[in-house]
Backbone bond lengths (Angstrom), bond angles and torsions (degrees), N, CA, C in turn:
res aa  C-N    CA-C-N  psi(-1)  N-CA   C-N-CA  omega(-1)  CA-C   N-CA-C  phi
1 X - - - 1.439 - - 1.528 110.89 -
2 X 1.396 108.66 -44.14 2.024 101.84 178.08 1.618 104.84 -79.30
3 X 1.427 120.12 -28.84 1.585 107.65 160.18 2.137 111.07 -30.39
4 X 1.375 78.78 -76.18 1.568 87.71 -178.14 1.331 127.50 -28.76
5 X 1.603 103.57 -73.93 1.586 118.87 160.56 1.477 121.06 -40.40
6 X 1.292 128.18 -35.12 1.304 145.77 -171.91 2.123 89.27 -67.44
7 X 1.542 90.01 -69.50 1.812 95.35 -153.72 1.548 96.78 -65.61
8 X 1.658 129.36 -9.91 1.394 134.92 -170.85 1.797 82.49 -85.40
9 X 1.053 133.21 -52.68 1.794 127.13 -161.39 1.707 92.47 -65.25
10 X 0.614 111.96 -34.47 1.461 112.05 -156.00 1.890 103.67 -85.91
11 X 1.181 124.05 -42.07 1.317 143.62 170.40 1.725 93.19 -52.25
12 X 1.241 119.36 -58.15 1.197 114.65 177.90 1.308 148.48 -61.81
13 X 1.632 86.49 -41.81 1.507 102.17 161.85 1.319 128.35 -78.99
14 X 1.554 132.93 -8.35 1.436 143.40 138.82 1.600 104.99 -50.64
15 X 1.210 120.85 -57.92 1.514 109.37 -172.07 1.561 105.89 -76.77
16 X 1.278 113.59 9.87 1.326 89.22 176.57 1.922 114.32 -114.86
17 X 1.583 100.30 -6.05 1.385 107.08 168.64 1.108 97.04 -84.13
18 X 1.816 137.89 -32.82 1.386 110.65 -178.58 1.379 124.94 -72.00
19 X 1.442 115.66 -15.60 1.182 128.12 164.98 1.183 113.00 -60.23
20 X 1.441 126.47 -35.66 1.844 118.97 -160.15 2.071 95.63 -90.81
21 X 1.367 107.17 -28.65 1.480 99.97 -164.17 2.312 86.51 -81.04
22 X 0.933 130.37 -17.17 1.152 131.62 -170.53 1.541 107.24 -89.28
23 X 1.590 112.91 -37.62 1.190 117.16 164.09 1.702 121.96 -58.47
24 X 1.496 99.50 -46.89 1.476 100.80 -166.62 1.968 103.28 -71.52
25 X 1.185 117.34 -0.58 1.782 103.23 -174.19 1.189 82.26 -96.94
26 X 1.763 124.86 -43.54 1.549 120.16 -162.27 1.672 105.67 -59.52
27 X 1.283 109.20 -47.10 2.179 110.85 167.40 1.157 100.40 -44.95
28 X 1.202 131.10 -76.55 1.728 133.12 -162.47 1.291 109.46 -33.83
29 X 1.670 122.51 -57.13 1.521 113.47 177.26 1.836 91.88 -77.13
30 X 1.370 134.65 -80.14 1.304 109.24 -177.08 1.467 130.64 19.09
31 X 1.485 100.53 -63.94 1.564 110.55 178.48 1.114 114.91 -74.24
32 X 1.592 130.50 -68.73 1.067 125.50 142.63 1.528 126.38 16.36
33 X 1.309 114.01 -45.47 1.543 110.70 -148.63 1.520 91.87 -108.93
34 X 1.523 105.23 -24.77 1.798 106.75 -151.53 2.029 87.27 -82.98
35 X 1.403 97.59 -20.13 1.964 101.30 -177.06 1.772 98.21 -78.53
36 X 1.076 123.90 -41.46 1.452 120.47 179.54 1.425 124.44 -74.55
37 X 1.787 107.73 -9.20 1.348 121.87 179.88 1.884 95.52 -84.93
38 X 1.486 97.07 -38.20 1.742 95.64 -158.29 1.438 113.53 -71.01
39 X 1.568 108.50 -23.99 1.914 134.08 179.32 1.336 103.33 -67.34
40 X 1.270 108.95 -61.17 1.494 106.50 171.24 1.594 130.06 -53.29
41 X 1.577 103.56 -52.87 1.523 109.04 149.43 1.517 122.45 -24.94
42 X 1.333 118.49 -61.96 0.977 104.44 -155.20 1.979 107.28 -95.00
43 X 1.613 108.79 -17.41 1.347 100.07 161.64 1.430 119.16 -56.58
44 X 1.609 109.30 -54.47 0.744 96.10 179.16 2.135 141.17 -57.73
45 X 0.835 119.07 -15.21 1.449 157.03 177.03 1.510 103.62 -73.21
46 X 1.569 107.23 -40.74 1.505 111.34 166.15 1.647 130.46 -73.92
47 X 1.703 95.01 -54.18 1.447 100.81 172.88 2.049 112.02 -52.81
48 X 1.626 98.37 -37.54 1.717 78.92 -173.40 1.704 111.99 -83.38
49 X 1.057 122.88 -6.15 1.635 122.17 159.78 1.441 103.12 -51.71
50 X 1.832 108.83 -75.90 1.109 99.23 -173.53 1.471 141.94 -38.89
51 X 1.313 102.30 -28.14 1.653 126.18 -170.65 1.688 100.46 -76.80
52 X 1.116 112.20 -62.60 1.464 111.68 163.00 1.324 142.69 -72.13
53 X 1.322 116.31 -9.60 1.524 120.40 161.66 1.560 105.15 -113.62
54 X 1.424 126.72 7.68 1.877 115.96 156.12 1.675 83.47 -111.05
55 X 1.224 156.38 23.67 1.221 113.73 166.78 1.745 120.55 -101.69
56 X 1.834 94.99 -10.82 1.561 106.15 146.47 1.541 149.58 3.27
57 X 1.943 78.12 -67.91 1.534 131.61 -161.24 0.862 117.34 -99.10
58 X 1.714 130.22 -17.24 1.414 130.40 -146.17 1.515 83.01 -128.52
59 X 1.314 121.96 152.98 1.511 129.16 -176.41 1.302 151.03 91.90
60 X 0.929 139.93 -167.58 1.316 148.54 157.15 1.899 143.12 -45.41
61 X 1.775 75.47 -10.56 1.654 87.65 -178.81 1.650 121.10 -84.32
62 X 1.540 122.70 -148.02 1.572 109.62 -162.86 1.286 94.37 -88.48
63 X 1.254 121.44 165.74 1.305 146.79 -178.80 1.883 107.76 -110.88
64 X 1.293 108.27 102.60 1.774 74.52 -179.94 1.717 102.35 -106.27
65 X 1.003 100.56 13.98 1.841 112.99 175.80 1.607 104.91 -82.95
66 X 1.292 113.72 31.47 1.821 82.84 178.95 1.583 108.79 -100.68
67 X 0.890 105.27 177.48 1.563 120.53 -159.96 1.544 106.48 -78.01
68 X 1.165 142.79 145.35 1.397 136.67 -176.53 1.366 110.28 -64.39
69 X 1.541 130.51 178.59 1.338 144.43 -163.79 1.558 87.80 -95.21
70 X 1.470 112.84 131.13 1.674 103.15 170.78 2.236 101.75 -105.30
71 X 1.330 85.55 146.77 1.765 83.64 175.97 1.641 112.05 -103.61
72 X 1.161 101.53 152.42 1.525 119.67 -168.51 1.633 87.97 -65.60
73 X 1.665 102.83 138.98 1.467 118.13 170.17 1.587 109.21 -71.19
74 X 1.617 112.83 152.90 1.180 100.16 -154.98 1.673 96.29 -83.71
């Protein structure tokens, strides 16, 4: 019976270092990925500000910047 139990601890504890050295490359990109998720996030997050707070600005709408009426010299 501790044969058993013995070759069962041991079965486990092999699968469980292959698990940790398999885990630790799978984290490395993990992280990796979660920094290329957050860059993109946040371009992206940028471009649609921009798009909606310059599209205001951009076009066809009123102008209240225009230049005053000049009068003909006499």
């Amino acid at each position: 019976m501790t044969l058993i139990g013995g070759g069962i601890l041991l079965l486990v504890l092999i699968a469980g270092v292959v698990v940790f050295f398999i885990a630790r490359k799978v984290m490395k990109m993990a992280v990796r990925l979660a920094i290329v998720g957050v860059v993109l996030l946040v371009v992206i997050v940028g471009a649609i500000s921009l798009w909606y707070f310059g599209a205001s600005s951009v076009g066809g709408g009123n102008n209240d910047n225009r230049p005053a009426p000049t009068r003909k010299a006499r």
